[in-house]
PDB file of N, CA, C, O and CB in Angstrom:
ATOM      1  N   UNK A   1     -16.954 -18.062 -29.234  1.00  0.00           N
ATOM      2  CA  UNK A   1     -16.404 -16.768 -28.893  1.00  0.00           C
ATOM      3  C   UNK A   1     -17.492 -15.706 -28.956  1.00  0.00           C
ATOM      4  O   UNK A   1     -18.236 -15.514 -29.917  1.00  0.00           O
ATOM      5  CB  UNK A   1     -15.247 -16.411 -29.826  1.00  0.00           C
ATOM      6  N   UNK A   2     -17.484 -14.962 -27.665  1.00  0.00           N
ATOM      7  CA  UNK A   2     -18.410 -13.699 -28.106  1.00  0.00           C
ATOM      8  C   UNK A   2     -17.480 -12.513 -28.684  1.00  0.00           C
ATOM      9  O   UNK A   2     -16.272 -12.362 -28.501  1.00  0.00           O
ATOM     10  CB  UNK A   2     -19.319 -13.072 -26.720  1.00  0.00           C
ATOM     11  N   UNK A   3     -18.471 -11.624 -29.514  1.00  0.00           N
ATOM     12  CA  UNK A   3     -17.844 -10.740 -30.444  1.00  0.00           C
ATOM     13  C   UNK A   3     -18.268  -9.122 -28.842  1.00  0.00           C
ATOM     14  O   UNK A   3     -19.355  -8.771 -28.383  1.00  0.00           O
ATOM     15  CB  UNK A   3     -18.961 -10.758 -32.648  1.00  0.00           C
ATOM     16  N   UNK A   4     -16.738  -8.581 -28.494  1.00  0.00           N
ATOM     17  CA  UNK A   4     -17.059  -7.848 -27.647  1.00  0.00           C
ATOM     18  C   UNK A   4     -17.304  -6.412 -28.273  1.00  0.00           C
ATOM     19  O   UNK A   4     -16.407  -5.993 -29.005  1.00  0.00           O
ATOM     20  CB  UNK A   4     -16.132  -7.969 -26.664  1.00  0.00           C
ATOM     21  N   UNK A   5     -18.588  -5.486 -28.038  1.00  0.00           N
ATOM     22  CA  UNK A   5     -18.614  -4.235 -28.551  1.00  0.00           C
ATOM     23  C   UNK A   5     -17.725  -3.368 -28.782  1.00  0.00           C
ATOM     24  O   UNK A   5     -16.627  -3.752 -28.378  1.00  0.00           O
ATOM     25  CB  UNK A   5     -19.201  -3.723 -28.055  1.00  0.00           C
ATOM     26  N   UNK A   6     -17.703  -2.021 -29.416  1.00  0.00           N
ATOM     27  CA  UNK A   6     -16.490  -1.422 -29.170  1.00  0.00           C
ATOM     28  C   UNK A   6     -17.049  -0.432 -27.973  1.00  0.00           C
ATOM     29  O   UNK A   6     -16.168   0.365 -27.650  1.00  0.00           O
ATOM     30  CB  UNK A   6     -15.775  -0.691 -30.574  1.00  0.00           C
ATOM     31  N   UNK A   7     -18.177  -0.275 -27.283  1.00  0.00           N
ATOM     32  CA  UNK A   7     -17.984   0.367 -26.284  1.00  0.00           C
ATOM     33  C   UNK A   7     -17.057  -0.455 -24.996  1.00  0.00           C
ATOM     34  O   UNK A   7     -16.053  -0.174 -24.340  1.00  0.00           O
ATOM     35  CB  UNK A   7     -19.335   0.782 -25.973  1.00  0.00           C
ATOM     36  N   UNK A   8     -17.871  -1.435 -25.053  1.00  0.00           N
ATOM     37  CA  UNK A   8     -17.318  -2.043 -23.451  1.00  0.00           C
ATOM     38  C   UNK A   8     -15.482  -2.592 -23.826  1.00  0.00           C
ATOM     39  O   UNK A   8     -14.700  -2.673 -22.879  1.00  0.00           O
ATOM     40  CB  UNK A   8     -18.641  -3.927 -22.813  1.00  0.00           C
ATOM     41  N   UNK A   9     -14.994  -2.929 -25.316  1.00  0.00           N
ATOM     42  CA  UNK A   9     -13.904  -2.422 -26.046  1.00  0.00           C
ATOM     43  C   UNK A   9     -12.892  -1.623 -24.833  1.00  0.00           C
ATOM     44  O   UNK A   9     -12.117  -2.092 -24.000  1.00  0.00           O
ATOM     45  CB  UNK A   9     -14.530  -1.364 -27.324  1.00  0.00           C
ATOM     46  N   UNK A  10     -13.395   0.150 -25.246  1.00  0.00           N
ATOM     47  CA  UNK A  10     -12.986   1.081 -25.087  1.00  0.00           C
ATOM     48  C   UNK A  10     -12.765   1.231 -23.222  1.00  0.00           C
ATOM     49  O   UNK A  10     -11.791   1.888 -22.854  1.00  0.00           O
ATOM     50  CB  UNK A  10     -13.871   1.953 -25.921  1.00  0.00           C
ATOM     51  N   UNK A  11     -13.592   0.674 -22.254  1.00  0.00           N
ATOM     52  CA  UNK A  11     -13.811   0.310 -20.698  1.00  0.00           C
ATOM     53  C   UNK A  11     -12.472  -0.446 -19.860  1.00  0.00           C
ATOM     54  O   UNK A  11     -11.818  -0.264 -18.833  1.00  0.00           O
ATOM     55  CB  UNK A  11     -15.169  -0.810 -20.647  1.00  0.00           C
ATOM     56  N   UNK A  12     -12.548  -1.698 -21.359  1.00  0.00           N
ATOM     57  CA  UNK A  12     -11.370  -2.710 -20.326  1.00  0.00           C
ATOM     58  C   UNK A  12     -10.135  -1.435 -20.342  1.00  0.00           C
ATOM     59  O   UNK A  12      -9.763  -0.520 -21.076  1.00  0.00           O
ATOM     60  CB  UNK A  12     -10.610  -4.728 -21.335  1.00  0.00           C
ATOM     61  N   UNK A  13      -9.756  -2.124 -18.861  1.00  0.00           N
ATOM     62  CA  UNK A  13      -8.460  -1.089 -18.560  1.00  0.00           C
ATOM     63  C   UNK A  13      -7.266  -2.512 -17.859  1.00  0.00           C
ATOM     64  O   UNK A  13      -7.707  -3.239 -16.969  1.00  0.00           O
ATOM     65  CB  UNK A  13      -9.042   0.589 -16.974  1.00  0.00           C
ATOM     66  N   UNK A  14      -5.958  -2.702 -18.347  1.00  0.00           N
ATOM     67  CA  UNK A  14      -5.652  -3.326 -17.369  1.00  0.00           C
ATOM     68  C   UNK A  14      -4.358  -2.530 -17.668  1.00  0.00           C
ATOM     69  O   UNK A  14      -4.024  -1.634 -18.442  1.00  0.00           O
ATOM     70  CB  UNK A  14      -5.833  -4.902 -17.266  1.00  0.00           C
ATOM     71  N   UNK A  15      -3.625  -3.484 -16.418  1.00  0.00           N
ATOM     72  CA  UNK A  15      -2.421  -3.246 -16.144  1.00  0.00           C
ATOM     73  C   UNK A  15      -1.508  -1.820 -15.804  1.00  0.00           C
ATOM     74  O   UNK A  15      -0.295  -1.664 -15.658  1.00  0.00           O
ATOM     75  CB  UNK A  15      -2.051  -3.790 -17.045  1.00  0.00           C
ATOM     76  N   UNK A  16      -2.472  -1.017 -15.756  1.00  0.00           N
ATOM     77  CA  UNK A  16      -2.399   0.278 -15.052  1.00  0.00           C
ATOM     78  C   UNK A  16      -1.500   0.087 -13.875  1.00  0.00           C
ATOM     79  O   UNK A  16      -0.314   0.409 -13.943  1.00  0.00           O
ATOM     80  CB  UNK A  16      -3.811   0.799 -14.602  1.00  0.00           C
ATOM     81  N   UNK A  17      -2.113  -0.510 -12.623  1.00  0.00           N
ATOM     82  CA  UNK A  17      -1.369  -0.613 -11.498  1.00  0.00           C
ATOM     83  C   UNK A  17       0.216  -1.247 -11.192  1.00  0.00           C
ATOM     84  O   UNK A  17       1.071  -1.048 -10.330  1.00  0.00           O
ATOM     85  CB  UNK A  17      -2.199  -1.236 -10.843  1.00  0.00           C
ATOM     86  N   UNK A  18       0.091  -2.128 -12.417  1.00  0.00           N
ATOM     87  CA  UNK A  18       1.380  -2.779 -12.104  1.00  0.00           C
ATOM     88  C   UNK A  18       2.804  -1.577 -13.026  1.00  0.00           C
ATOM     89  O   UNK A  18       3.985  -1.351 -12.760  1.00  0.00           O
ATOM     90  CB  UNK A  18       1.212  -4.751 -12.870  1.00  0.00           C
ATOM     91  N   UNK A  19       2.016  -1.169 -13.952  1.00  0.00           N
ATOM     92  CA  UNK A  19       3.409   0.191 -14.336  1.00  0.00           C
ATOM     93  C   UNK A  19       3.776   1.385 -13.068  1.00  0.00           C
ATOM     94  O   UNK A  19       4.915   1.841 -12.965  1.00  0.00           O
ATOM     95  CB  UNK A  19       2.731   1.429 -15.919  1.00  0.00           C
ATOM     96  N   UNK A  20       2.843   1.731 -12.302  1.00  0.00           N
ATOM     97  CA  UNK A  20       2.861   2.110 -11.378  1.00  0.00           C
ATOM     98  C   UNK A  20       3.326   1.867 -10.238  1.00  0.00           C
ATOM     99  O   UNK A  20       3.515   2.875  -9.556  1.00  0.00           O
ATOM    100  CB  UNK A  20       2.238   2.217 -11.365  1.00  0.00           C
ATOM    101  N   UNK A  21       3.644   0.660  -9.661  1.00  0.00           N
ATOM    102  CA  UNK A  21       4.568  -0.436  -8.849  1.00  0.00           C
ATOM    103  C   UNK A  21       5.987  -0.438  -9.863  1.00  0.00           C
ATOM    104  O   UNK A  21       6.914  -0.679  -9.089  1.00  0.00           O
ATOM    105  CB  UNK A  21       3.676  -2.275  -8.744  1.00  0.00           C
ATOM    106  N   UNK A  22       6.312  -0.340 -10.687  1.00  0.00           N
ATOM    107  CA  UNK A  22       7.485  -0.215 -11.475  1.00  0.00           C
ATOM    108  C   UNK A  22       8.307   1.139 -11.580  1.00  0.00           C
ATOM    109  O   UNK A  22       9.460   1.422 -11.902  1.00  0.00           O
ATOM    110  CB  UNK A  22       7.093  -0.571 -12.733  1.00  0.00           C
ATOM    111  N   UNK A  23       7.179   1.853 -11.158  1.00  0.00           N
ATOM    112  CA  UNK A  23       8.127   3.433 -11.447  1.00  0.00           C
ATOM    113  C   UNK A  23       8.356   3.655 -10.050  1.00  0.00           C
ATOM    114  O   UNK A  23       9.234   4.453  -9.720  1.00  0.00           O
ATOM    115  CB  UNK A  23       7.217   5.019 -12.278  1.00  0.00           C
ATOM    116  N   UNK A  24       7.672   3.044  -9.178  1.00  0.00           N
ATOM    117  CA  UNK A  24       7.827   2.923  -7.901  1.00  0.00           C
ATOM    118  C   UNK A  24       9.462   2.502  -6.936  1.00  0.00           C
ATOM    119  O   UNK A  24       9.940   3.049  -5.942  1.00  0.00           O
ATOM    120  CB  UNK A  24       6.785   1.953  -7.775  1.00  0.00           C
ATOM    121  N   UNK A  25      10.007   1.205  -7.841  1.00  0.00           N
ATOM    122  CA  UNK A  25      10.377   0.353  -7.370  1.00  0.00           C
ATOM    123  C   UNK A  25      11.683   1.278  -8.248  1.00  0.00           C
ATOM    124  O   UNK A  25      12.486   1.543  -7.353  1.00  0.00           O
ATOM    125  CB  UNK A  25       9.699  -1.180  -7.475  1.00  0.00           C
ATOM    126  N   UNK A  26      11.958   1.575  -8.921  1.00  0.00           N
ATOM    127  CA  UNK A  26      12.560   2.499  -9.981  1.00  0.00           C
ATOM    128  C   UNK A  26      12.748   3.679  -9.202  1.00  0.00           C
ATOM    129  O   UNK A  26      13.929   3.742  -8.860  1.00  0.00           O
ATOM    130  CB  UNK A  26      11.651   2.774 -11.317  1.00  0.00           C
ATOM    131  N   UNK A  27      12.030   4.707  -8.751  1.00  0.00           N
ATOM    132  CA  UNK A  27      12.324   5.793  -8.087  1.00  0.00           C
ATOM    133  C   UNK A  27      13.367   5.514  -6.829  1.00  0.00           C
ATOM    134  O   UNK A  27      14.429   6.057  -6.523  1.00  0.00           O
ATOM    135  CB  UNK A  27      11.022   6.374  -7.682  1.00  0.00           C
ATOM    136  N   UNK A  28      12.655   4.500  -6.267  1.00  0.00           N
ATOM    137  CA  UNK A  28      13.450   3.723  -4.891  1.00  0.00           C
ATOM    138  C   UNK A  28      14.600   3.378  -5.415  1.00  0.00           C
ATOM    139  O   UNK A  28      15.479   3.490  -4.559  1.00  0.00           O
ATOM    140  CB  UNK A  28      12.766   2.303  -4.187  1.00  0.00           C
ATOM    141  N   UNK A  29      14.869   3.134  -6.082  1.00  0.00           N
ATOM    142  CA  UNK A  29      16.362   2.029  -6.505  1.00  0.00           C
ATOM    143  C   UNK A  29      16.995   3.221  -6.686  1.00  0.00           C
ATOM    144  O   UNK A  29      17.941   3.305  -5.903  1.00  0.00           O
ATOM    145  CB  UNK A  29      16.458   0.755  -8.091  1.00  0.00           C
ATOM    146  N   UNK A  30      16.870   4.269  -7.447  1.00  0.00           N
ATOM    147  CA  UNK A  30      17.441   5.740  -7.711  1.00  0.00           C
ATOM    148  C   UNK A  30      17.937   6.191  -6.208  1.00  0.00           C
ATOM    149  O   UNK A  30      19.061   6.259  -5.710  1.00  0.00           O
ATOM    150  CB  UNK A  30      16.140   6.908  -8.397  1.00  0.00           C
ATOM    151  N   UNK A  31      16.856   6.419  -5.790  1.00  0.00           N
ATOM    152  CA  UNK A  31      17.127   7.018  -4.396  1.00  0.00           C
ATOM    153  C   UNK A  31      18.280   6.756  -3.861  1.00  0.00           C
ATOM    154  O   UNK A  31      19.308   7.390  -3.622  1.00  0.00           O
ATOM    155  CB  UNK A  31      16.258   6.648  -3.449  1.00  0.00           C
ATOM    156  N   UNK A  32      17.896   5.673  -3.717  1.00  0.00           N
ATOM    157  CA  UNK A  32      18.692   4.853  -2.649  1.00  0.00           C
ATOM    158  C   UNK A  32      20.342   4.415  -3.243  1.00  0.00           C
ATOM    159  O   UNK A  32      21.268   4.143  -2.478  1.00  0.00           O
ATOM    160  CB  UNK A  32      17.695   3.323  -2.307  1.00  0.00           C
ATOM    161  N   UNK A  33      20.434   4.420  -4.560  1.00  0.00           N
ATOM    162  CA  UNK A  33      22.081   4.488  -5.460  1.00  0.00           C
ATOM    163  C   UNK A  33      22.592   5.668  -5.236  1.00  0.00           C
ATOM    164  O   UNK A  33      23.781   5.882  -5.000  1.00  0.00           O
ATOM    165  CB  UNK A  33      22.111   4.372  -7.205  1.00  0.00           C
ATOM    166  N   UNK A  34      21.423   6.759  -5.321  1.00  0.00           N
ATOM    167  CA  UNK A  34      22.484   7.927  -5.052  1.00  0.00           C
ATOM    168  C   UNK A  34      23.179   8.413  -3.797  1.00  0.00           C
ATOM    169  O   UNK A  34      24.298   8.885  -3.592  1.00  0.00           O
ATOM    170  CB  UNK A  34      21.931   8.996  -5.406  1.00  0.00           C
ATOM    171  N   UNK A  35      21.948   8.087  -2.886  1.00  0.00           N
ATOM    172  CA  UNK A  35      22.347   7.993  -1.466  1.00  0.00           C
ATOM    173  C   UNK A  35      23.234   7.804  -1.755  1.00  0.00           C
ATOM    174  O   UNK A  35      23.927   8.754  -2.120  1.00  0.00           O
ATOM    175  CB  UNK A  35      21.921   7.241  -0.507  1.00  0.00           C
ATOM    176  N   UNK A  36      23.737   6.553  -1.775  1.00  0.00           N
ATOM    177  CA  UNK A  36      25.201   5.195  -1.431  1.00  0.00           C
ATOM    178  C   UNK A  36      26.480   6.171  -2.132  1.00  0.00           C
ATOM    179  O   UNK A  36      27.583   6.139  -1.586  1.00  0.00           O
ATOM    180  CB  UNK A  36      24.981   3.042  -2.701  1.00  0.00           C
ATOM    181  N   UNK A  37      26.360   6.651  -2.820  1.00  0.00           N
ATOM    182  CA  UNK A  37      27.345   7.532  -3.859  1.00  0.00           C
ATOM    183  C   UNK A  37      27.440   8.633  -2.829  1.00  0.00           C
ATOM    184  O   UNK A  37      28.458   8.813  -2.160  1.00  0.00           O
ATOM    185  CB  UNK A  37      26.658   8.085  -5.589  1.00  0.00           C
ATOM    186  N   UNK A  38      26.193   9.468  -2.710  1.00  0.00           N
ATOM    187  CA  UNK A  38      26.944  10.708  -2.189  1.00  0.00           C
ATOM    188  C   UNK A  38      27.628  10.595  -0.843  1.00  0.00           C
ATOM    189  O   UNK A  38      28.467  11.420  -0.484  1.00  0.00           O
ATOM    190  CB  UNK A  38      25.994  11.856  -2.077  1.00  0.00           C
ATOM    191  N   UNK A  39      27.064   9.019   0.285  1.00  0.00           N
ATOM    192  CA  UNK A  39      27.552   9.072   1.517  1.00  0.00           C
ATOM    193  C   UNK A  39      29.035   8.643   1.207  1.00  0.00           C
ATOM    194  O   UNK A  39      29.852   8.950   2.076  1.00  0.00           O
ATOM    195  CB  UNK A  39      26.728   8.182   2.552  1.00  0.00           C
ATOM    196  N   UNK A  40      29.569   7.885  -0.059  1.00  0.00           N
ATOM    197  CA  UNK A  40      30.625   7.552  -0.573  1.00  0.00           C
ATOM    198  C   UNK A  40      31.510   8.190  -0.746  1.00  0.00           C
ATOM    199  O   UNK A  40      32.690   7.841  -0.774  1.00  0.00           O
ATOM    200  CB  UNK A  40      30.521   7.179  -1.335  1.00  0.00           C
ATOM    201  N   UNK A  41      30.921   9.549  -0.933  1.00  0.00           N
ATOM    202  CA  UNK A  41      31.930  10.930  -1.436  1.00  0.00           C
ATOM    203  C   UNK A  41      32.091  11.848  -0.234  1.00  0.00           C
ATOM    204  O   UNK A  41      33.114  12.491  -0.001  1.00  0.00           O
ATOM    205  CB  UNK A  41      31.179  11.972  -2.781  1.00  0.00           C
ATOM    206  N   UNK A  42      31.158  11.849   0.394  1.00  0.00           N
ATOM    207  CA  UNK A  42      31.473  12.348   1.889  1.00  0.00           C
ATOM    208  C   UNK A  42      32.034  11.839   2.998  1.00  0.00           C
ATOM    209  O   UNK A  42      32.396  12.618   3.880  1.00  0.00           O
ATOM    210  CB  UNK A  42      30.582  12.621   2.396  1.00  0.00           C
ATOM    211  N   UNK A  43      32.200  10.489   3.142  1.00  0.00           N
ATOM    212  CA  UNK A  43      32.400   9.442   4.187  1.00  0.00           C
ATOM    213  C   UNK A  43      33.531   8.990   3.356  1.00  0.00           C
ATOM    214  O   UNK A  43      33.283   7.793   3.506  1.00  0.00           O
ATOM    215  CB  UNK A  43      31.120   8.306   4.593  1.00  0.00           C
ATOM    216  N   UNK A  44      34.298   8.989   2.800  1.00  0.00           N
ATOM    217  CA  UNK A  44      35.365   7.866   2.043  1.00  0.00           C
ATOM    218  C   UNK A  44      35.780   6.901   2.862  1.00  0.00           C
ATOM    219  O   UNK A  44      35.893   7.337   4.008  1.00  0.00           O
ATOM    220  CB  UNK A  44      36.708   8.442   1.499  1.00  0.00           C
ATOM    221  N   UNK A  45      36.108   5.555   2.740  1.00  0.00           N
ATOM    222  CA  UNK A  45      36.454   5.294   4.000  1.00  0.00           C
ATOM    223  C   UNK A  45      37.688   3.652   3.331  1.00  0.00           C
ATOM    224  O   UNK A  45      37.606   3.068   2.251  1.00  0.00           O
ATOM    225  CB  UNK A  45      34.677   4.992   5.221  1.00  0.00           C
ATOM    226  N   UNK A  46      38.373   3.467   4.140  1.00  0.00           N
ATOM    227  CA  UNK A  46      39.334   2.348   3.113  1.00  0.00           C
ATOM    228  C   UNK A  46      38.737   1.198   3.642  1.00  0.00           C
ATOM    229  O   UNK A  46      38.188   0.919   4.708  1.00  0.00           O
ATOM    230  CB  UNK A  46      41.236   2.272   3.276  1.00  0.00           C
ATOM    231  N   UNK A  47      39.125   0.316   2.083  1.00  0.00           N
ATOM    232  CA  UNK A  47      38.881  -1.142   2.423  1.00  0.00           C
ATOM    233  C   UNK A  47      38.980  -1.933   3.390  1.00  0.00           C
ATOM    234  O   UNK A  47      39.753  -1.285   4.095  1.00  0.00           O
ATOM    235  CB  UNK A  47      39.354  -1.700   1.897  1.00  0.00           C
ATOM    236  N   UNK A  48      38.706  -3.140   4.120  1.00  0.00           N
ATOM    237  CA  UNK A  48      38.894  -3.391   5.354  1.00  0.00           C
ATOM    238  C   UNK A  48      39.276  -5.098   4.478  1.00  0.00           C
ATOM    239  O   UNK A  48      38.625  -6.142   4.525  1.00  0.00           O
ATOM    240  CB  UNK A  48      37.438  -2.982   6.659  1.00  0.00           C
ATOM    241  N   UNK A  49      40.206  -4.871   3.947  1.00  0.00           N
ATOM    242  CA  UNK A  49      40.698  -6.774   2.966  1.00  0.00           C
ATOM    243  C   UNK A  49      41.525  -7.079   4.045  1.00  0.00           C
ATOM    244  O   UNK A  49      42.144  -8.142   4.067  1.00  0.00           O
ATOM    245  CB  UNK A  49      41.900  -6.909   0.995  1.00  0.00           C
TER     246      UNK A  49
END
């Protein structure tokens, strides 16, 4: 095993991008629920069973 400094330590960066694809995918899902709700409340429309 190498013993890693604490500068190059302090450098590694991960997983940044993928929380970012998550708040992403999260904003979208929002969006797009509320859409469905408000066209729900404006459009009412009856079951078709």
């Amino acid at each position: 095993m190498v013993k890693i400094e604490e500068e190059k330590l302090e450098k590694i960066k991960g997983g940044e991008g993928v929380s970012a694809v998550w708040i992403g995918i999260a904003v979208a899902s929002l969006i797009i629920f509320l859409s469905g709700v408000i066209e729900g409340l404006t459009n009412p429309e009856k079951c078709n069973v």
